[in-house]
N, C-alpha and C positions, 0 to 999 in steps of 0.2 A: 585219845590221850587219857581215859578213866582210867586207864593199868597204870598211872605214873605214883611212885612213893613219892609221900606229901611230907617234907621233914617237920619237925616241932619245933610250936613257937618259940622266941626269946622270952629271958626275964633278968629284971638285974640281976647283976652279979654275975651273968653268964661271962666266960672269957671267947675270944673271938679270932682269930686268926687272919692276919693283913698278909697277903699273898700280891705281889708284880709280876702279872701274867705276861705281860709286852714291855710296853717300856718303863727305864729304869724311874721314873720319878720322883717316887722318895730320898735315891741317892741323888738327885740333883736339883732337888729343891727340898733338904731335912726342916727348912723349920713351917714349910706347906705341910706337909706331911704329918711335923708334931701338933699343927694346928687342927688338922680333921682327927687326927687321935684323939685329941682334949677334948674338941666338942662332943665326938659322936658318945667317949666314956661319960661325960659329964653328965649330959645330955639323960643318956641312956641307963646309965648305971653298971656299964660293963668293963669289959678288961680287954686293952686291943691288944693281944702279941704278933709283934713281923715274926715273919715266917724265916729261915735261914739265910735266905739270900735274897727278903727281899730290901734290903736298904743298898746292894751293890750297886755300885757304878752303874749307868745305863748301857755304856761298851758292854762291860762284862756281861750284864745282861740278854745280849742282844748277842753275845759269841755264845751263851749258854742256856737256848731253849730246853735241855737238857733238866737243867736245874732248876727252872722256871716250871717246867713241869712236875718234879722233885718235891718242890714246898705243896703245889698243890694237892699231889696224892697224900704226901701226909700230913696233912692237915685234916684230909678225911677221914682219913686212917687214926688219926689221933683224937680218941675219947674226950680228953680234954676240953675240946674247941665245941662249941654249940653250932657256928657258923663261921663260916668264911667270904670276906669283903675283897675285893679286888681294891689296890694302893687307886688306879689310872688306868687307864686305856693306854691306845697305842695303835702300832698298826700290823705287828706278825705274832700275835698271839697262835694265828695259824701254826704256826713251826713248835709249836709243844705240842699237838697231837700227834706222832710216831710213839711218845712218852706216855700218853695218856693209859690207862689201867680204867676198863667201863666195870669192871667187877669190883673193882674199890669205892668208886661210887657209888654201884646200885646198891653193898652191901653196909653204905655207912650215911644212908639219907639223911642232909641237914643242908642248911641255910648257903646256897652259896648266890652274893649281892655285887651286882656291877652293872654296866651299862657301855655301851660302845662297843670298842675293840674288847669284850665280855663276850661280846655275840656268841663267840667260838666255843668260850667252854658254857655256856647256855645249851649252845646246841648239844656237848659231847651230854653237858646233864639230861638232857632229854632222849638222846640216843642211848642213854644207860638208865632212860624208867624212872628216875628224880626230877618234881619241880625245883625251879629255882626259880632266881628272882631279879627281873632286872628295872635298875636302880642305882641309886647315889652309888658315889665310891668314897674311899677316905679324902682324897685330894679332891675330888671334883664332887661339890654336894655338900659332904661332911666336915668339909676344907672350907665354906663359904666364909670369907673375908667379911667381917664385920657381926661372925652371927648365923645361926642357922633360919632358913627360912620357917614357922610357924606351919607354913602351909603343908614342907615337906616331912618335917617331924611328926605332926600329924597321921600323915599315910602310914609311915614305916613304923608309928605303933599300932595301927588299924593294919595292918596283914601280917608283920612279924612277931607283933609284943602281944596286942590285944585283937586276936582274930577276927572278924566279925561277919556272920551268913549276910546276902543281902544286905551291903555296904554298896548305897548309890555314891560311886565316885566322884570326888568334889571338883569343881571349877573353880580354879584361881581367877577369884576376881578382885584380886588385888596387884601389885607390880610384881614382875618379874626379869629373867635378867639373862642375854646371851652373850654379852661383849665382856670380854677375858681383859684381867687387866695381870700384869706383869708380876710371877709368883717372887721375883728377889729383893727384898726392901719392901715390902707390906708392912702397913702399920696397922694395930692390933684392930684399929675399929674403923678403918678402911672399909667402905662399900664400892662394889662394882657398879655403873652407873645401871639403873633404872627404869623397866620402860614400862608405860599408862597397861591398864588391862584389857585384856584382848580374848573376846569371845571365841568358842567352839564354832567351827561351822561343820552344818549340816549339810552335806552336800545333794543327797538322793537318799530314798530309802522310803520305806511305809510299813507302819507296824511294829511286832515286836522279833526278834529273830535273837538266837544266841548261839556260840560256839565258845569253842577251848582256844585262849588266845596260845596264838605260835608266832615269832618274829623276833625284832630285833632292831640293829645298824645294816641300815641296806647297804650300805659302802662293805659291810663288812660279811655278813651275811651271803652279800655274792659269791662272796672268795670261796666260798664252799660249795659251789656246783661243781656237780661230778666228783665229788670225794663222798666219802662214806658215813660222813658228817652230815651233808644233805638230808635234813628231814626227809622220812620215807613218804611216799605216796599218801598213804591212807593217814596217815599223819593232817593231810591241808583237809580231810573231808569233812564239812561242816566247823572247820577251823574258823577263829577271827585272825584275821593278818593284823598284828603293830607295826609300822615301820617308822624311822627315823633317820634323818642325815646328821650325816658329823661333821665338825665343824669348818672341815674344809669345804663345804657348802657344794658340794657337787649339783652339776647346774641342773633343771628340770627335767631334760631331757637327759641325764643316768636315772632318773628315777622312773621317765619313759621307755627305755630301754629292759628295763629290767623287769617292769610288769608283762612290757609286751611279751618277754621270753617267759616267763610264769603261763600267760595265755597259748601259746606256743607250746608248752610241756604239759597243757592240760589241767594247771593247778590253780589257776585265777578262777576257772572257772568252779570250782569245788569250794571254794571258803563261802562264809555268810556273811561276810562282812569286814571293810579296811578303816583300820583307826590311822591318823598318822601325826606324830608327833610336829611340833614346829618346829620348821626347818633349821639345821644348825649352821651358823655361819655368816647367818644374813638379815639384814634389817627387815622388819615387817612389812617392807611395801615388796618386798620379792616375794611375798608366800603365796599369793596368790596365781603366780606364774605355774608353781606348784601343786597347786590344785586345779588347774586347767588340763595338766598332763594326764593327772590321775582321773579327770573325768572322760578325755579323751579316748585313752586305750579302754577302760572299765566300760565306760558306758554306752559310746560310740561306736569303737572297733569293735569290743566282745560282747557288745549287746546286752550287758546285765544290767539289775536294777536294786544288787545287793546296797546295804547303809553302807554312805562313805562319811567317815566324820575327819576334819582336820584340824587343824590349829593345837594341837590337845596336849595337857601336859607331861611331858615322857620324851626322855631323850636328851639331847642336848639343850635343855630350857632347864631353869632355874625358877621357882623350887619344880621336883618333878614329882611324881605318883612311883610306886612299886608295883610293877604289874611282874604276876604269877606265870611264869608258862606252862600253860594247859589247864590253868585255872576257866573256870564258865563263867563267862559274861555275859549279860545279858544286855540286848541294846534296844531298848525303847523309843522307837522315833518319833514316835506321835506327842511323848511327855517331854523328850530330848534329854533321856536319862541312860547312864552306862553303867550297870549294876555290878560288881561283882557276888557272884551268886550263893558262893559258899566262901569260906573262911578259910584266906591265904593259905595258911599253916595251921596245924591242929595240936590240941592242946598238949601240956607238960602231959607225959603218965606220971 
């Protein structure tokens, strides 16, 4: 993944282009929507424009992958935009790649930020030679009811605003947050309830080892075996695997399943190493059900002894990290440090 075009950081004043790749969210919750707007401009200092059709209906939406695909090529296509944020996840983002154009991507590299039902165009940006980045969205992240997390605002100027070589990724050791509370009737300083902080685990590993992280929403992520969207082969060599569940909390055992068939295809056994977000969906006394699985088929069935970390922040957790795909991470086990090794994004020319 060194061949991948690495777009240019942000700075204020940049404008930014709001694309709803899957479902309609903005049209069906406008003032969640004007909420992550305000903060992430405030915040940030930039300029969010919806894209044509992303504030329609989520029906419409959802008869119109067509058009969903639409906003997003030109958005790339469009000088204007420095980056491109994803409104919301969802769940057939897949149904815009017939639409997709990978030559308008590889020849207009910049910023494109989401997380979940993102997976898909993460992967088409890596399959067209562009990192991106996945991360907060307008609604979900930048949407944060009562306030942006500190922890999460942080990151997203440490890899998109202010790059940094050698930036050991931080551990939230403060509260954070997976239980969704109701986007209709929000009050402006409304907090989602809360929960104590919760250390990384270490699961296996010794030494130092690194790769180009590759991953995503294993719920969604799957969807793309045997399409052309599947990361190539030589793609997972010496790769780091992210993965994460969405919030529909798929039980242990989809997360078992899905490594075994990695092992099965040859590709488990090729990475250096699995990060895995905290689980979405579910209270903290399941995570560890979850980390049973992953040590089962990894260490058990396929016999490896690559670093497994879990608990980690990315994903459906609140606040999260912005991890680079195909960015080099470096994983320190012996310090219990997760480097990123060179700087997200590279500078303004």
């Amino acid at each position: 993944m060194t061949h991948l075009q690495t777009p240019q950081a942000l700075s204020p004043g940049d404008r930014v282009a709001a694309v709803s790749l899957s479902w309609g969210g903005p049209g069906t919750y406008p003032e969640q929507f004007k909420r992550g707007c305000e903060q992430l401009e405030r915040t940030f200092g930039i300029q969010v424009d919806a894209m044509p059709n992303a504030l329609k209906s989520a029906d419409w939406l959802w008869r119109n992958p067509e058009a969903r695909a639409d906003d997003l090529m030109q958005a790339f296509e469009d000088n204007r935009y420095r980056a491109i944020i994803s409104t919301i996840g969802g769940d057939d983002s897949i149904r815009i790649l017939p639409w997709l154009k990978l030559d308008v991507i590889q020849a207009n590299p910049k910023v494109f930020l989401g997380y979940s039902d993102s997976t898909i165009t993460h992967m088409a940006c890596l399959k067209a030679g562009v990192r991106s980045y996945y991360g907060p969205t307008i609604m979900a992240g930048f949407g944060e009811p009562g306030g942006l997390f500190p922890f999460m605002v942080d990151t997203v100027r440490k890899t998109l605003f202010e790059p940094t070589a050698n930036w050991a990724l931080p551990a939230n050791k403060g509260l954070w947050s997976t239980e969704a509370l109701p986007w209709s009737g929000l009050e402006a300083n409304q907090q989602r309830p809360r929960e104590s902080p919760l250390s990384w685990r270490w699961l296996q590993g010794q030494g130092e080892v690194n790769g180009r992280l590759i991953g995503g929403c294993l719920d969604v992520l799957d969807m793309l075996r045997g399409t052309d969207f599947w990361p190539a082969d030589d793609l997972w060599q010496g790769a780091v695997l992210f993965l994460e569940t969405s919030e529909q909390a798929p039980p242990p055992s989809t997360l078992q399943y899905f490594l075994r068939t990695l092992a099965a295809m040859g590709l488990l056994q090729k990475i250096n190493g699995l990060l895995f977000g905290r689980p979405g969906g579910c209270r903290p006394e399941s995570f560890l059900a979850y980390d049973d699985v992953i040590l089962k088929v990894i260490r058990d069935e396929a016999g490896l002894d690559i670093p497994i970390i879990t608990h980690l922040d990315f994903g459906h957790t609140d606040p999260m990290w912005v991890l680079p795909q195909g960015g080099l991470i470096e994983i320190d086990c012996e310090q219990q440090r997760l480097v990123l090794a060179e700087p997200a994004t590279r500078p303004r020319q």
